[in-house]
N, CA, C and O of each residue as an XYZ file, in Angstrom:
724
protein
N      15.249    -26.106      1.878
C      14.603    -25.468      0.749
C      15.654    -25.162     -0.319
O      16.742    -24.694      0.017
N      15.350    -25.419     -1.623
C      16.020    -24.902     -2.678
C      16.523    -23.526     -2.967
O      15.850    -22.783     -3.681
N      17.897    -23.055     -2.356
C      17.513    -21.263     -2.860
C      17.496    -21.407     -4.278
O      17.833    -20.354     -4.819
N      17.251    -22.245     -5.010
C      17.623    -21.565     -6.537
C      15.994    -21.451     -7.055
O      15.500    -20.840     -8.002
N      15.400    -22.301     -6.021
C      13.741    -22.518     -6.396
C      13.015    -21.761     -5.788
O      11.793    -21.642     -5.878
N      13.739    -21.219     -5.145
C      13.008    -19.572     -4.301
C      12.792    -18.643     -4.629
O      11.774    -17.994     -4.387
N      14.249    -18.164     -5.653
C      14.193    -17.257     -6.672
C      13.138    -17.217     -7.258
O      12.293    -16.328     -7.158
N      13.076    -18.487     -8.135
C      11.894    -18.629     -9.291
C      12.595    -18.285    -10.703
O      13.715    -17.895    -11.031
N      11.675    -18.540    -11.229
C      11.852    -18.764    -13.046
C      11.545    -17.522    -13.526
O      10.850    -16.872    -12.746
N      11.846    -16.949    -14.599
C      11.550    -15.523    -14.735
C      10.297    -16.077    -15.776
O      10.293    -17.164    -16.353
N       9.299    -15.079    -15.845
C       8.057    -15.267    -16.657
C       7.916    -14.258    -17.663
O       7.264    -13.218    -17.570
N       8.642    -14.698    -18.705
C       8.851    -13.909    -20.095
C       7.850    -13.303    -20.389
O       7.955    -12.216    -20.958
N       6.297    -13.980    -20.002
C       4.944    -12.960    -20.394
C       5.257    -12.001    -20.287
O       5.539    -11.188    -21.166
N       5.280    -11.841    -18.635
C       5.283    -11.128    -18.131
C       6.463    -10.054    -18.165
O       6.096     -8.921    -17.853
N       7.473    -10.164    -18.405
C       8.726     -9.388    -19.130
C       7.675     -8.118    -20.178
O       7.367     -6.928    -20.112
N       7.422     -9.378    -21.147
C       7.032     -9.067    -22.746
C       5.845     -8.021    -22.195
O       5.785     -6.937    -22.777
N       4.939     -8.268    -21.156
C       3.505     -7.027    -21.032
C       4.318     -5.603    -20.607
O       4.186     -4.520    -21.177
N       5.147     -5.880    -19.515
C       5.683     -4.910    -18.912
C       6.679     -3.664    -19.775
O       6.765     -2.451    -19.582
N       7.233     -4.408    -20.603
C       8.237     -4.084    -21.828
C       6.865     -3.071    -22.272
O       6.921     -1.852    -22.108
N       5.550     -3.812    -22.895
C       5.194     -3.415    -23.672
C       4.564     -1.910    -23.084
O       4.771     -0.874    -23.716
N       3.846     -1.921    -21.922
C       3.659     -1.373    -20.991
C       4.526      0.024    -20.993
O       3.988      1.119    -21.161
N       6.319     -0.201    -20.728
C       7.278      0.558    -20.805
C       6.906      1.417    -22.024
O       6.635      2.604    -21.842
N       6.874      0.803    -23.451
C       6.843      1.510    -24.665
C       5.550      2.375    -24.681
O       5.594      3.477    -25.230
N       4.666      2.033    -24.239
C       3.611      2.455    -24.100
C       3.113      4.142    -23.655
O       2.425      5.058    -24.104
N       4.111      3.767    -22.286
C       4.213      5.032    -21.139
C       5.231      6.162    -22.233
O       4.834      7.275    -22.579
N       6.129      5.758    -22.501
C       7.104      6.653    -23.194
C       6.288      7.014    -24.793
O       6.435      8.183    -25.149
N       5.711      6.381    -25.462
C       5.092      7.278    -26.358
C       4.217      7.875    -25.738
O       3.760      8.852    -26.331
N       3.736      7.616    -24.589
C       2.296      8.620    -24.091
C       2.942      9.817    -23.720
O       2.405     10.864    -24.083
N       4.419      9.895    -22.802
C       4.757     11.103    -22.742
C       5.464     11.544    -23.431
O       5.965     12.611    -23.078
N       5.932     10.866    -24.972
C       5.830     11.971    -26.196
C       5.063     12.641    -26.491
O       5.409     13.811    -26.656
N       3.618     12.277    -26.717
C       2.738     12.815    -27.625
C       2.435     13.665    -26.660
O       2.354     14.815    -27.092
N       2.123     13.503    -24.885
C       1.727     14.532    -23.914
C       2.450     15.613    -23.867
O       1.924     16.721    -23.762
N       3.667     15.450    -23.935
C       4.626     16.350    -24.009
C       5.052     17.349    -25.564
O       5.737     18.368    -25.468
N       4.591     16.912    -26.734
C       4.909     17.544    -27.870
C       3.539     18.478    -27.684
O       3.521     19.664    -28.014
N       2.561     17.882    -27.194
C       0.997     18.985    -27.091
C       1.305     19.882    -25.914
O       0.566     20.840    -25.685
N       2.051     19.701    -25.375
C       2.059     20.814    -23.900
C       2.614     21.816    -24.410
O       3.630     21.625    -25.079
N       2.011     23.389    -24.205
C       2.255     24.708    -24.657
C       3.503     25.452    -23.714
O       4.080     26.494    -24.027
N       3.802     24.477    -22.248
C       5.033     25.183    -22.067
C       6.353     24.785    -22.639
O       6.671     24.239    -23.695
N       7.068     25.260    -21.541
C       8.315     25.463    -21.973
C       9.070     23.650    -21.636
O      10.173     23.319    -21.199
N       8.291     23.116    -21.926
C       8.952     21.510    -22.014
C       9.641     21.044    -23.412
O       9.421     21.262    -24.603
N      10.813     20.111    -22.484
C      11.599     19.501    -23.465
C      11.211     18.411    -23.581
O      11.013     17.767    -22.551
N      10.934     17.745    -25.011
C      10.221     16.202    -24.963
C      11.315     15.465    -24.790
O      11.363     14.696    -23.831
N      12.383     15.571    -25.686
C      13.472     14.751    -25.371
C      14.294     14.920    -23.750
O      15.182     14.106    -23.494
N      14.076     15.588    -23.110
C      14.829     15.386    -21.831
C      13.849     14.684    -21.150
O      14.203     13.998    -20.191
N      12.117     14.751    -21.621
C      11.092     14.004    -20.615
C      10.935     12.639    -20.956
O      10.481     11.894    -20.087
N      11.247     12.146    -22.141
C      11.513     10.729    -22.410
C      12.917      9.960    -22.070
O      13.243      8.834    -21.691
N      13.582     11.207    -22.418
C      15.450     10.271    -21.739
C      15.013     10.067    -20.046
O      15.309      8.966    -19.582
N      14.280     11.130    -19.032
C      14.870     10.843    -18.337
C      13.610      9.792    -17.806
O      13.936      9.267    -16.741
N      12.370      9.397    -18.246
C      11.898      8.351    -17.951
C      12.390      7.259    -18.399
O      12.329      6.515    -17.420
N      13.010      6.457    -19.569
C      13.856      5.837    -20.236
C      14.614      5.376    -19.150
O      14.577      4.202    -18.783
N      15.596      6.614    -18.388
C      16.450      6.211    -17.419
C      16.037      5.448    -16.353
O      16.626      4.462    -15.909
N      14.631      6.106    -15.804
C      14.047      5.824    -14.421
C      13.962      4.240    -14.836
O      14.446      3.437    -14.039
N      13.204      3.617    -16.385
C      13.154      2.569    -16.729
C      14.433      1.623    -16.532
O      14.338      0.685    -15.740
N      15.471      1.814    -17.141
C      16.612      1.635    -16.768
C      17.138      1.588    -15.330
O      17.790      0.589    -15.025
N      16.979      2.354    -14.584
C      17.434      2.181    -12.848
C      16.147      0.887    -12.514
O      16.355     -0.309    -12.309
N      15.131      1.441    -12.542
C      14.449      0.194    -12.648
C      14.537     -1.585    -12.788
O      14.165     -2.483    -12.034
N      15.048     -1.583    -13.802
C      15.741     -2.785    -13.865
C      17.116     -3.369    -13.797
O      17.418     -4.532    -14.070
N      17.749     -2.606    -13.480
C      18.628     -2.723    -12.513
C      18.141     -3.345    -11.196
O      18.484     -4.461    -10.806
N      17.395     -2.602    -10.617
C      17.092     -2.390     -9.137
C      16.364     -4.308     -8.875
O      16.476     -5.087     -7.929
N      15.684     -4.419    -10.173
C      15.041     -5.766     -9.897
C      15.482     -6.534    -10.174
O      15.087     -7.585     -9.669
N      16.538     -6.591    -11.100
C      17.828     -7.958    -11.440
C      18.507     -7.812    -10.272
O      19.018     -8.914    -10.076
N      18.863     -6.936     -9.208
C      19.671     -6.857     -7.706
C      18.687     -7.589     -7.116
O      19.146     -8.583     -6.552
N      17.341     -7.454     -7.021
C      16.285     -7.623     -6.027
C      16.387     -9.398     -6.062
O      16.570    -10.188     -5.135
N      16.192     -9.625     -7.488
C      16.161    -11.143     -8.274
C      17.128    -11.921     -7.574
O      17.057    -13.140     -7.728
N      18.171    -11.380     -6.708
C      19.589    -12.088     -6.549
C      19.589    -13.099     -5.173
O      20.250    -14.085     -4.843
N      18.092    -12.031     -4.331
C      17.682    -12.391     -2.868
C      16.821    -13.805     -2.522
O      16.746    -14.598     -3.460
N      16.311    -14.102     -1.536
C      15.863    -15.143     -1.366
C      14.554    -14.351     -0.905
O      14.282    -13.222     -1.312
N      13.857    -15.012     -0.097
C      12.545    -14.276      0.397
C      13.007    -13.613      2.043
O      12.742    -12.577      2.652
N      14.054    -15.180      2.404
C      14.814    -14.795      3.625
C      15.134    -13.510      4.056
O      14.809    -12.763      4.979
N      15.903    -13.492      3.054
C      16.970    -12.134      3.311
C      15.714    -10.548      2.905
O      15.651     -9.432      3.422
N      14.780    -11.303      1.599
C      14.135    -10.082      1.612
C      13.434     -9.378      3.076
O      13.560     -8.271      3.599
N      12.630    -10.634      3.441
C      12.040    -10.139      4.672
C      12.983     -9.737      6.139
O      12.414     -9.314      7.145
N      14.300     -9.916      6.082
C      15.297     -9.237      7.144
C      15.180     -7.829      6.650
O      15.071     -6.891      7.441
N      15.207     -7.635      5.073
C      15.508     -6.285      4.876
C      14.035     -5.590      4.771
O      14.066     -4.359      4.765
N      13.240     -5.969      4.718
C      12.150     -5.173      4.672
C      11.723     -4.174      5.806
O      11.116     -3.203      5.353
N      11.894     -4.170      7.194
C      11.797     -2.953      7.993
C      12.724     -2.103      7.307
O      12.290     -0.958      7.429
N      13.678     -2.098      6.713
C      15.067     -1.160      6.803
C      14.354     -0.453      5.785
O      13.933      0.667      6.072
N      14.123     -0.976      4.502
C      13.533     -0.360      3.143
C      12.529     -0.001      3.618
O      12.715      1.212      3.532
N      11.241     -0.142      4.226
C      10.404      0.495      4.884
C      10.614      1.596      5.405
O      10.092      2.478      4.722
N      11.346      2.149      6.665
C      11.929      2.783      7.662
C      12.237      3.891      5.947
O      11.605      4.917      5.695
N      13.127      3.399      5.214
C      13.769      4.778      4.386
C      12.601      5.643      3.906
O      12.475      6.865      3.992
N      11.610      4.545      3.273
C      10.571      4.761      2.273
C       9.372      6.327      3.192
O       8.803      7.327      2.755
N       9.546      5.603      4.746
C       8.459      6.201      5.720
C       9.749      7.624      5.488
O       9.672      8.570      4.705
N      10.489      7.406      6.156
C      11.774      8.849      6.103
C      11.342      9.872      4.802
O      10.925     11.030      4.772
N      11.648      8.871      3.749
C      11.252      9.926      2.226
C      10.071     10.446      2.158
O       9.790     11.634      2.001
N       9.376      9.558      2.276
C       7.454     10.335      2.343
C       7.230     11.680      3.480
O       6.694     12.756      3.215
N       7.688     11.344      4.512
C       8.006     12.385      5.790
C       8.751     13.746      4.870
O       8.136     14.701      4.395
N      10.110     13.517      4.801
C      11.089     14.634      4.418
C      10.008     15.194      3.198
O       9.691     16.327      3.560
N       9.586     14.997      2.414
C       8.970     15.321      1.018
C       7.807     16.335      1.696
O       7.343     17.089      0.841
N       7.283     16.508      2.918
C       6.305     17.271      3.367
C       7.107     18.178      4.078
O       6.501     18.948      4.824
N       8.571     18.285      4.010
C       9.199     19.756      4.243
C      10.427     19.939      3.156
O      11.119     20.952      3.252
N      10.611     19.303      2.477
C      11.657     19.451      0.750
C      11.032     19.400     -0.096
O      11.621     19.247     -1.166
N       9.233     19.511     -0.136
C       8.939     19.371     -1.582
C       9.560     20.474     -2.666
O      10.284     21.464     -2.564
N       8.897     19.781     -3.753
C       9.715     20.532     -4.882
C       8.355     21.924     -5.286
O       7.230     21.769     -5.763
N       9.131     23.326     -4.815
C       8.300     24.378     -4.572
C       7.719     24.778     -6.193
O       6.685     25.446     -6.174
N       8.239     24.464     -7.495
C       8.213     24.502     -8.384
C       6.931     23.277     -8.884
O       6.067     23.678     -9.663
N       6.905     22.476     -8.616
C       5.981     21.042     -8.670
C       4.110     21.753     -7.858
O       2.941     21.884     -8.218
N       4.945     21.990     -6.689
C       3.521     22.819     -5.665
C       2.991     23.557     -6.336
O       1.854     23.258     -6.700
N       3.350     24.330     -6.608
C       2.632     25.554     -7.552
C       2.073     24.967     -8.793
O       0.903     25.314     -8.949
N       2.463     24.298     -9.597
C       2.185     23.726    -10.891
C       0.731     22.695    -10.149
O      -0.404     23.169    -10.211
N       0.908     21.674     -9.665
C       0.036     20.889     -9.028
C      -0.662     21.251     -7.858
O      -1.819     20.845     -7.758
N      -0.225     21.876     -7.034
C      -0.750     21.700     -5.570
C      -0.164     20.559     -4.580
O      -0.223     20.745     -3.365
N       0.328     19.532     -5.043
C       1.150     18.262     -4.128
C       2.567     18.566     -3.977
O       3.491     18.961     -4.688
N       2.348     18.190     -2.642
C       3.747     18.128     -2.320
C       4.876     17.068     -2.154
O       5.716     16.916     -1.267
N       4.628     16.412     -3.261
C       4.688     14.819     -3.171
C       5.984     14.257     -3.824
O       6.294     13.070     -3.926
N       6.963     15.790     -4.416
C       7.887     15.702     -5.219
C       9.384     16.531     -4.544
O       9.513     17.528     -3.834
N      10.454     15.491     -5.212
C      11.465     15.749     -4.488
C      11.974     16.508     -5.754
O      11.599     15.948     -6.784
N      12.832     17.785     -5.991
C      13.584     18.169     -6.725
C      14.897     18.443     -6.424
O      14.850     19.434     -5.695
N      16.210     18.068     -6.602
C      17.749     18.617     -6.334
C      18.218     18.287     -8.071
O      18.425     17.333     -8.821
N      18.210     19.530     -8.072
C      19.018     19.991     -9.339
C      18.078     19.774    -10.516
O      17.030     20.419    -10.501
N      18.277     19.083    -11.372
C      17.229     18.878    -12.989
C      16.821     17.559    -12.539
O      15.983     16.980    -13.231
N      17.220     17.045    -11.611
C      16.076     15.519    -11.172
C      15.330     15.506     -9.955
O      15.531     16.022     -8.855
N      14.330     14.720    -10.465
C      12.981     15.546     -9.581
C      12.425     13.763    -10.169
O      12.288     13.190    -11.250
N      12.197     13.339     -8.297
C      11.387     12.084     -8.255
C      10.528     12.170     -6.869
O      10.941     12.882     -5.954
N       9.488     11.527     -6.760
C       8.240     10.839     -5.984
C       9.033      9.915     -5.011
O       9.601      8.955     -5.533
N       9.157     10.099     -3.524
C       9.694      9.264     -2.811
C       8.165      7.942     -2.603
O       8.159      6.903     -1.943
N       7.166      8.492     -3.369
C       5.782      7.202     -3.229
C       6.398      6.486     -3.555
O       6.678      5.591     -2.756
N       7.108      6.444     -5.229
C       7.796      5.459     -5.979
C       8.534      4.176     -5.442
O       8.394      3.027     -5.862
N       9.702      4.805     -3.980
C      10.351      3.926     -3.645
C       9.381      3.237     -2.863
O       9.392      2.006     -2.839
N       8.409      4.001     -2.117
C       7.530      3.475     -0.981
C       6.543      2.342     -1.445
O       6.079      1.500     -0.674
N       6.289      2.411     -2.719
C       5.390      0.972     -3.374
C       6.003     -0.238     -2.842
O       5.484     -0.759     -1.855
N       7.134     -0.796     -3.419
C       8.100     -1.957     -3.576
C       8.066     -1.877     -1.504
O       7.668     -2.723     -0.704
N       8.512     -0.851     -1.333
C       8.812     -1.064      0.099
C       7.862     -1.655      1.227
O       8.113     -2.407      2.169
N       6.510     -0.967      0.744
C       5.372     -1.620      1.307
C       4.989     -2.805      0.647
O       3.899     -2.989      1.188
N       5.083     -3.418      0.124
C       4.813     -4.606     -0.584
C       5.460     -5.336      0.035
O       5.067     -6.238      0.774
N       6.551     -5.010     -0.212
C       7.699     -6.087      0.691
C       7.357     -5.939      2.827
O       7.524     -6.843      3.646
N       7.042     -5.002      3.003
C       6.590     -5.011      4.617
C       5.235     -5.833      4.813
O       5.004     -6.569      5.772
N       4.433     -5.596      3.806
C       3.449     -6.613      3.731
C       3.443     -7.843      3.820
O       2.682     -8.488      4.542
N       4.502     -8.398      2.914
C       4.349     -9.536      2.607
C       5.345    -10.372      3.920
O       5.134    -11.535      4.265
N       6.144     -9.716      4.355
C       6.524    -10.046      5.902
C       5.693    -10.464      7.032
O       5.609    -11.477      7.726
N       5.022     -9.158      6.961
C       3.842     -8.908      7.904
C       2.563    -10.059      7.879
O       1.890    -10.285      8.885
N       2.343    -10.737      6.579
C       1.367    -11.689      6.415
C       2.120    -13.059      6.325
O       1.313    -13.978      6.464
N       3.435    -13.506      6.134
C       3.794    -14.300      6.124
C       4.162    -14.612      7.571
O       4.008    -15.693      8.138
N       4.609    -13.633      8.012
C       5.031    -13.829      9.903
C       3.656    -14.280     10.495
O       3.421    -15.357     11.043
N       2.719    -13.153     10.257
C       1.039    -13.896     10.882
C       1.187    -15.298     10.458
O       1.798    -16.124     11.136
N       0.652    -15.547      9.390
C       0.221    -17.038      8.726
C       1.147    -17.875      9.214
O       0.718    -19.025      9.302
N       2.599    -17.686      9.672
C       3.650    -19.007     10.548
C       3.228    -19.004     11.994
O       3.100    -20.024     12.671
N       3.014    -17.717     12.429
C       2.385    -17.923     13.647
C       0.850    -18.249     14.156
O       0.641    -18.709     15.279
N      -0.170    -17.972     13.241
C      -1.414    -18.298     13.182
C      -2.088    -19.409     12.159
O      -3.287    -19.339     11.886
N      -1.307    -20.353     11.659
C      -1.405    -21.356     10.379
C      -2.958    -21.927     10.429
O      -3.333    -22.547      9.434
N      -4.019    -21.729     11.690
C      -5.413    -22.201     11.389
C      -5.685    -20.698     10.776
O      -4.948    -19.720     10.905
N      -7.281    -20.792      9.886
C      -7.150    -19.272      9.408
C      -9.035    -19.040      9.628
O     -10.000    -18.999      8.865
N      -8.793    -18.922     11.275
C     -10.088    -18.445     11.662
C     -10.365    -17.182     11.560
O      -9.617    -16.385     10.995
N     -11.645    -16.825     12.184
C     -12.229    -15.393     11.984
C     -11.375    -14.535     13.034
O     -11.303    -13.310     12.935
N     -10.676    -15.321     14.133
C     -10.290    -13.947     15.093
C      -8.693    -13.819     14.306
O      -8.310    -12.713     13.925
N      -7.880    -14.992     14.127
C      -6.951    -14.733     13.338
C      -6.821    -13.643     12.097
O      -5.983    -12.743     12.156
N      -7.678    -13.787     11.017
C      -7.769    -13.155     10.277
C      -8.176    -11.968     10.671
O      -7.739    -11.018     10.023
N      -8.952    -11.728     11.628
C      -9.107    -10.104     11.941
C      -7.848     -9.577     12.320
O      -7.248     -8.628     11.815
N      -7.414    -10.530     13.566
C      -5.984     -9.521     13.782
C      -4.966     -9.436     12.335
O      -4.067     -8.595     12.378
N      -5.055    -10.033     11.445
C      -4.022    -10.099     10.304
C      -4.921     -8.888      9.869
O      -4.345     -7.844      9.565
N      -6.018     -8.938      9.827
C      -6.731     -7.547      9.324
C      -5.975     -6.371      9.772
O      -5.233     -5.688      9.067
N      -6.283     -6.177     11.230
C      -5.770     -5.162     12.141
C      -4.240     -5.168     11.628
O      -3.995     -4.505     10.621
N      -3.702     -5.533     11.954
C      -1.660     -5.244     11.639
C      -1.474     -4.601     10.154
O      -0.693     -3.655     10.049
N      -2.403     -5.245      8.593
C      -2.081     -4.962      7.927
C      -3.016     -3.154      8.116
O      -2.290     -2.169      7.987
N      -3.860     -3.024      8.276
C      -4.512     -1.796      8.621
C      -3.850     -0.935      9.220
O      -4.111      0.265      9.133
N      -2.716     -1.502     10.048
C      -1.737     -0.639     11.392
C      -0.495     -0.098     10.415
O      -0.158      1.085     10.479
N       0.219     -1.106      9.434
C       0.650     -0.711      8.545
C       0.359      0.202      7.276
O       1.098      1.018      6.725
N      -0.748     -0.125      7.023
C      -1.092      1.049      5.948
C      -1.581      2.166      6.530
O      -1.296      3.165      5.870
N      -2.263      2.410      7.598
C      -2.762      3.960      8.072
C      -1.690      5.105      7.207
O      -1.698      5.760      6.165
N      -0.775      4.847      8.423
C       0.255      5.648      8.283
C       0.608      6.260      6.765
O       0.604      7.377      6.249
N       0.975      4.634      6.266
C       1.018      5.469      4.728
C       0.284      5.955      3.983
O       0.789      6.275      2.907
N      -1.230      6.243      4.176
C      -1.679      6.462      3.547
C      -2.319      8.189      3.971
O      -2.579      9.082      3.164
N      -2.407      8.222      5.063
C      -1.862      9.725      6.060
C      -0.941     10.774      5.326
O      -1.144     11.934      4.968
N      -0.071     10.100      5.253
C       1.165     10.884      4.565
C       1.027     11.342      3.281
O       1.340     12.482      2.937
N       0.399     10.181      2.280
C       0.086     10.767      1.156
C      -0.938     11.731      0.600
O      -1.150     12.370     -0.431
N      -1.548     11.490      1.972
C      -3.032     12.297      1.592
C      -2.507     13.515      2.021
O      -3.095     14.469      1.510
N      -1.264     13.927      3.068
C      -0.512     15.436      3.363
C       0.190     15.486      1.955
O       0.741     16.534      1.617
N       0.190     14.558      1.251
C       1.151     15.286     -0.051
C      -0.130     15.732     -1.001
O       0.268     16.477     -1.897
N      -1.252     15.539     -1.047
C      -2.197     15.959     -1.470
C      -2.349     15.605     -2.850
O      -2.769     16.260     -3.804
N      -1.734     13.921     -2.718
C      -1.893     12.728     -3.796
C      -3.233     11.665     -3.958
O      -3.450     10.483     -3.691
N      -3.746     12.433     -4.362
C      -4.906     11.636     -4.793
C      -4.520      9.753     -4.870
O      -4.539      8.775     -4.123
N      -4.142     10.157     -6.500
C      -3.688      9.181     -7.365
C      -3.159      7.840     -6.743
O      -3.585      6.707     -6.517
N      -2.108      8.502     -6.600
C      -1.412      7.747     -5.418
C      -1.641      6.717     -3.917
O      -1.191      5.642     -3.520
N      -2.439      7.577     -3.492
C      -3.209      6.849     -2.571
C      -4.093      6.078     -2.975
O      -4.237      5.041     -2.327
N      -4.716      6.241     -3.814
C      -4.997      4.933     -4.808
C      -5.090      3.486     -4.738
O      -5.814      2.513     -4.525
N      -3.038      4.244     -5.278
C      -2.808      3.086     -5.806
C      -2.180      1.998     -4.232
O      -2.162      0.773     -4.112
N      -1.765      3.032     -3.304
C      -1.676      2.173     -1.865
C      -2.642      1.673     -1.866
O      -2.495      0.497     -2.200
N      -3.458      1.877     -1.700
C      -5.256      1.359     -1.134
C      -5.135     -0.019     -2.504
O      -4.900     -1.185     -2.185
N      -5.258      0.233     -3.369
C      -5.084     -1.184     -4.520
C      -4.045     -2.110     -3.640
O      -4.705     -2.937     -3.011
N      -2.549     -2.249     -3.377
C      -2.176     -3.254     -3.127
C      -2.607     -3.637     -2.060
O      -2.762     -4.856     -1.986
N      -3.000     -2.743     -0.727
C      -3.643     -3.767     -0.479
C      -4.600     -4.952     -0.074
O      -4.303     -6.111     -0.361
């Protein structure tokens, strides 16, 4: 196999929606943030999403560098952290976040304060896509009992996460698990 054809081609659309997407989110939490009557700073709530944007792509020009190979070796490991963070976050939430929301779904140390869901998206995606690619090499006819058990495993995989989020008392979120998949 080609690793350079594994990678893939980058799809500028798709750059260009996401970009636009980016600009999008950051004027929304200007204008959300200039109307909010507390004690919020707009400019520290746009720098530090800006940033998250920024680590962001970072994180996916590193990701870009992998094959599918190597992704799926690493996918229990990134999993395993993602399950750890969602866990720890239901005894470190951020007690300041609880009170404001009711979820406990937020990590705070010091003035940065992030959602271990966040890392857990990418992570489950990537356990997924292990998880259905390992079935489909080992089950390549795609009958009804096959596909149930591919049913069952991916079901065995999401319980859990979606357990956890519903103890962080994330709606939203769970959601958006239930969307991928």
């Amino acid at each position: 196999m080609n690793k350079q054809a594994d990678r893939g081609v980058i799809d500028w659309n798709i750059v260009f929606a996401v970009l636009m997407l980016a600009i999008i989110g950051l004027a929304s939490i200007y204008v959300a943030a200039t109307h909010d009557t507390g004690s919020v700073s707009v400019t520290r709530m746009v720098t530090m999403q800006g940033l998250w944007y920024v680590i962001g792509i970072i994180a996916v020009a590193v990701i870009m560098q992998f094959d599918s190979e190597r992704l799926w070796r690493v996918a229990p490991y990134v999993f395993a952290i993602g399950t750890f963070l969602m866990v720890a976050v239901l005894i470190f939430y951020s007690k300041t976040y609880y009170v404001e929301t009711g979820g406990k779904s937020w990590f705070a140390i010091g003035g940065l304060t992030f959602q271990p869901s966040e890392i857990m998206k990418p992570a489950f995606i990537l356990m997924l896509g292990r998880v259905i690619t390992a079935h489909n090499v080992q089950h390549p006819e795609h009958s009804w009992n096959s596909d149930r058990l591919l049913l069952s495993k991916i079901t065995l995989w999401t319980a859990p996460i979606i357990l956890l989020v519903l103890a962080q008392h994330d709606f939203g979120t769970m959601l958006v698990f239930l969307a991928i998949v």
